[in-house]
Structure formats: structure tokens, C-alpha cells
Legacy VTK file of the C-alpha trace (Angstrom):
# vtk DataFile Version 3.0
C-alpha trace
ASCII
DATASET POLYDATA
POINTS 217 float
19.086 -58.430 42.117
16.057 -55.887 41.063
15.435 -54.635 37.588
18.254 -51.612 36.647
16.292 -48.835 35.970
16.701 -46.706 32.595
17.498 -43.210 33.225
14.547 -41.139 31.834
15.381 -38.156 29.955
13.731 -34.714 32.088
10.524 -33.129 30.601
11.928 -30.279 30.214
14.842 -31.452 27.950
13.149 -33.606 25.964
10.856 -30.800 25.399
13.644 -28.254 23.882
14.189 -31.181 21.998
11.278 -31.427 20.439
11.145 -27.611 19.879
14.784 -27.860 18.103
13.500 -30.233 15.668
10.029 -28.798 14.942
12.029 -25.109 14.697
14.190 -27.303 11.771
11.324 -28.634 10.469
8.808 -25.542 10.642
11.755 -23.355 9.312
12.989 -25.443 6.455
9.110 -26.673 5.445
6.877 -24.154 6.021
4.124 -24.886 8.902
1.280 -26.239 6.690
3.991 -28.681 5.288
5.354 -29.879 8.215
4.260 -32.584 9.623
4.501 -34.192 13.297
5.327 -37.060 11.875
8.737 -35.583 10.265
9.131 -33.825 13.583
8.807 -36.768 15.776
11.430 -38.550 13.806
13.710 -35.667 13.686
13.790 -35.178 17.137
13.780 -38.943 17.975
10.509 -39.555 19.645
7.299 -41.369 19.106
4.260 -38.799 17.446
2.179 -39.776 20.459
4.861 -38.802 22.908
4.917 -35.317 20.975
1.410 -34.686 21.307
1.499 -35.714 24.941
3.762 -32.970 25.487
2.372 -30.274 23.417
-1.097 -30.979 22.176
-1.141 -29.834 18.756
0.737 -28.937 15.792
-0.594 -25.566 16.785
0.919 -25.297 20.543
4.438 -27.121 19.049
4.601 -24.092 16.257
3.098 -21.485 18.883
5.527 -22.886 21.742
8.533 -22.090 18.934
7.609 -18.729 17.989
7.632 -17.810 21.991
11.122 -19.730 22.513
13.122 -18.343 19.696
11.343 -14.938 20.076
12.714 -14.587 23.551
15.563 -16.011 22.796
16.357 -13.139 20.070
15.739 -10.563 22.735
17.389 -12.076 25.102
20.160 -12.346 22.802
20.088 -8.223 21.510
19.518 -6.980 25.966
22.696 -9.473 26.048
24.699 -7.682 23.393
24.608 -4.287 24.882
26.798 -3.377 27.580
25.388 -0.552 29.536
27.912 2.567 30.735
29.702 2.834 26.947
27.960 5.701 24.708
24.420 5.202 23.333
25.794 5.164 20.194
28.434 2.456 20.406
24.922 0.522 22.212
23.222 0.529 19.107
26.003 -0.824 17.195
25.934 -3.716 19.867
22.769 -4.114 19.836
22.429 -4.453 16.219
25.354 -6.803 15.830
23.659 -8.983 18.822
20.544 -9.171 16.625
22.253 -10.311 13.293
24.717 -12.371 15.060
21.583 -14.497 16.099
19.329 -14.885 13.243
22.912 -15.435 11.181
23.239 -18.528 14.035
19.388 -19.214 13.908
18.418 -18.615 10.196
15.832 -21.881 10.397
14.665 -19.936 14.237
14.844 -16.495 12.363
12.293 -17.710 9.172
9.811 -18.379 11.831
9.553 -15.554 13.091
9.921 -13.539 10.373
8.268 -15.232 7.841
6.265 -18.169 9.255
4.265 -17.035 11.930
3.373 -13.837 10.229
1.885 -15.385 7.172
-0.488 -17.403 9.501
-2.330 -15.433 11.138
-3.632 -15.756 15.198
-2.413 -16.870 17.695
1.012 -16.356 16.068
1.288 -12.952 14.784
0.538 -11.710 18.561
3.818 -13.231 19.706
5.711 -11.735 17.163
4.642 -8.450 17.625
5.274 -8.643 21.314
8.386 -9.459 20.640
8.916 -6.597 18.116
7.262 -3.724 20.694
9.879 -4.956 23.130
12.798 -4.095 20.559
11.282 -0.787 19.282
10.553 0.407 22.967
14.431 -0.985 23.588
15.727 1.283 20.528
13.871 3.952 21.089
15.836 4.024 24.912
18.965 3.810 22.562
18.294 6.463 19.896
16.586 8.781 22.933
19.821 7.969 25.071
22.367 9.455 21.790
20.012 12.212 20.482
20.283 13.996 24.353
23.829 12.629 24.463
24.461 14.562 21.307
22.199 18.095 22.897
23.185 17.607 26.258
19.502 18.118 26.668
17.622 15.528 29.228
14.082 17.099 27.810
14.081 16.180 24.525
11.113 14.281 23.232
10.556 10.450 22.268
8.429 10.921 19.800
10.572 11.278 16.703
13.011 9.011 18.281
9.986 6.117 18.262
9.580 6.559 15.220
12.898 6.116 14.027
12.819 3.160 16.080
10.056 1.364 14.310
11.901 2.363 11.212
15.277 0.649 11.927
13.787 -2.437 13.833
11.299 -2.802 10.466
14.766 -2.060 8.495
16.686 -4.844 10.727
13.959 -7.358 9.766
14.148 -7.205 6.662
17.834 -7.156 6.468
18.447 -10.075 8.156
16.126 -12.107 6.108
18.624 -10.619 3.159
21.615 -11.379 4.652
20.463 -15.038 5.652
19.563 -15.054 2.090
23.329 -14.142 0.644
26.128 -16.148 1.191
29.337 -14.486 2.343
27.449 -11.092 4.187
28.646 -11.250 7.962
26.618 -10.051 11.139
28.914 -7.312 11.262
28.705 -5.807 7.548
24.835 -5.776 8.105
25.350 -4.116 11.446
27.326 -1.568 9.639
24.972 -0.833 6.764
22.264 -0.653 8.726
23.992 1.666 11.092
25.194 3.771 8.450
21.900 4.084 7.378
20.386 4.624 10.540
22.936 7.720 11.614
22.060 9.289 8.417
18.520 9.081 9.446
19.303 10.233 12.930
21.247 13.636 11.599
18.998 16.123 12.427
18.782 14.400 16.380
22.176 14.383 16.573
23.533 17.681 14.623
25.471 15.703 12.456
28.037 13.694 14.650
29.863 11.313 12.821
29.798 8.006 13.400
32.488 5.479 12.973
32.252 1.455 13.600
34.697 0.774 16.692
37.907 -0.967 15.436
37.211 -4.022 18.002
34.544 -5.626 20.342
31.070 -6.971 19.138
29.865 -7.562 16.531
LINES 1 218
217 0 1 2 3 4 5 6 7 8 9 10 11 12 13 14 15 16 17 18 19 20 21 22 23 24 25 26 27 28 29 30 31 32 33 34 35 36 37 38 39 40 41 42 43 44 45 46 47 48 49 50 51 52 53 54 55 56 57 58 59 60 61 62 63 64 65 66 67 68 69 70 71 72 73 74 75 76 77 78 79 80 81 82 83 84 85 86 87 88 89 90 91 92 93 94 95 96 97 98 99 100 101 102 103 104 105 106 107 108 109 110 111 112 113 114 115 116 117 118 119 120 121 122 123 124 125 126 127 128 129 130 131 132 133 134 135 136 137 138 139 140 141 142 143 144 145 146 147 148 149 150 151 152 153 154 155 156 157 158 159 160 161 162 163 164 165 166 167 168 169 170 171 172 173 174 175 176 177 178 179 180 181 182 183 184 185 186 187 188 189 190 191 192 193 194 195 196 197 198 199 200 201 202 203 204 205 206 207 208 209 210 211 212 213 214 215 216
């Protein structure tokens, strides 16, 4: 009889699974702390074998950035359910977004916080990833404001700008509610929202907003 063969594990899995533990690893350590060594072991794999995959310690962190930074997008597009009112969109959409980086906190603090503090190639990613939201919430906040004036001419202008203002606001939220035990996806969904329609009053003439009783988040 030949030699049984050992099943090999696909590139591409092993490869998530070397992203999974140097997300862990970058997330919880910093990047200039990590080391390949920690994340070789983590993800059960020789250091060699990780660098034959993915170079450097630079492509692993830069390869992690682009993963978990279309992953959150992915993740917010996901959450929304086109057809319902614009409104009741952007509370989806903002649940969608904490949901994740409440599900991803070690994915979340390299995006937020790792990959901005190191400068290029990493910041670009990031801020790709941050013009797609603000172009996606500035559909949103365009989509209630002419909603709101039955108006299909109004400008985007103001409505971009209060789009980089609540995805900036978002950010910075999640990182705080990551940060406190016992604040759900949902109550940061809601302040933020809260905040946001207050923001949005003069687009909107004042209608009310109220969270929906069910559904996401």
C-alpha cells in the first residue's frame, strides 16, 4: 500500500488564520510590540511559514487593516435594508456598525487606533474605508432631509457635512463603548442617533424621531 497522504489545509484558510491571530495580537499589543513570533504561535504555524505567506510584519498588519476594514462595511451596507424610511436606515446602519466593533473590539482597535498612529501605507486604508461610510451616510441623511421636504433638489452639501460629523462621532463612540462594560450596540446607536437628529433639525423641520420598538440593532 502507498503512503496516506495528509490533508493540507487551503491557502486561503490558513491565511484568515493567520490574519485572526495577528488581528489578536496587533489589537491586544500594539503593532511595534507584536511580534511574528507571538503571531505564529497564536495562530499555530511555523514564523517561516508566516512570512512565506505574507512577507512582512508590514503586509500581515497592512493585509488586517484591509480585511477587517471591509469587513466593517460590509457589515454597516448589510445592516440596512433598503425600501423602509431613510431614517429608520440610519438607525440600522448605525446599529450594524456598533454591533461589529462590539463583536470585533481587538479588529475595531486596529483600525481605529493602530493603523492611524502609524502612519503610510496604513492610514490610506483607513481612510478609504471611512470615505466609503461618509459618502454612504451622506445617501442616508440626503435620502431623510428630501423625505422630510418632499423636495428631490435639495443639496448634499450640508448633508456631507453632517456626514463626516456623525461617522467622526461613531468612531469615537465605539472606541468608548468598547471601553465601558455593560453599554450595548443599541444604547450607542441610540445616543448617537439622538444626537445626530438634533443636528439634522433644521434638514428635517423638526420631525421627531423615535427608536423602532423591534428589529436591528
Amino acid at each position: 500500500m502507498g503512503a496516506v497522504k495528509s490533508r493540507r489545509m487551503p491557502r486561503a484558510v490558513r491565511e484568515q488564520q493567520m490574519l485572526d491571530a495577528a488581528v489578536r495580537t496587533f489589537g491586544q499589543r500594539g503593532y511595534r510590540a507584536a511580534s511574528m513570533d507571538e503571531i505564529a504561535e497564536l495562530a499555530g504555524v511555523s514564523k517561516p511559514l508566516v512570512y512565506l505567506y505574507l512577507n512582512s510584519k508590514e503586509e500581515l498588519f497592512t493585509a488586517c487593516i484591509r480585511r477587517e476594514a471591509a469587513a466593517l462595511t460590509a457589515a454597516v451596507r448589510a445592516g440596512v435594508a433598503r425600501g423602509l424610511p431613510a431614517d429608520r436606515q440610519l438607525w440600522e446602519g448605525l446599529g450594524a456598525f456598533f454591533t461589529h466593533t462590539a463583536q470585533h473590539p481587538d479588529g475595531w482597535t486596529v483600525l481605529h487606533l493602530q493603523a492611524r498612529t502609524h502612519g503610510e501605507p496604513f492610514a490610506t486604508v483607513v481612510s478609504a474605508m471611512r470615505e466609503e461610510l461618509v459618502a454612504f451616510v451622506t445617501e442616508l441623511i440626503v435620502e431623510a432631509a428630501r423625505e422630510a421636504h418632499r423636495d428631490p433638489s435639495l443639496p448634499e452639501r450640508e448633508a456631507a457635512g453632517l456626514a463626516q460629523a456623525l461617522v467622526g462621532a461613531a468612531e469615537s463612540l465605539a472606541a468608548w463603548a468598547n471601553a465601558t462594560p455593560g453599554v450595548s450596540a443599541r444604547e450607542a446607536a441610540g445616543t448617537l442617533m439622538n444626537f445626530a437628529w438634533a443636528g439634522l433639525g433644521d434638514l428635517l423641520r423638526d420631525r421627531p424621531w423615535t427608536p423602532p420598538r423591534s428589529g436591528r440593532p
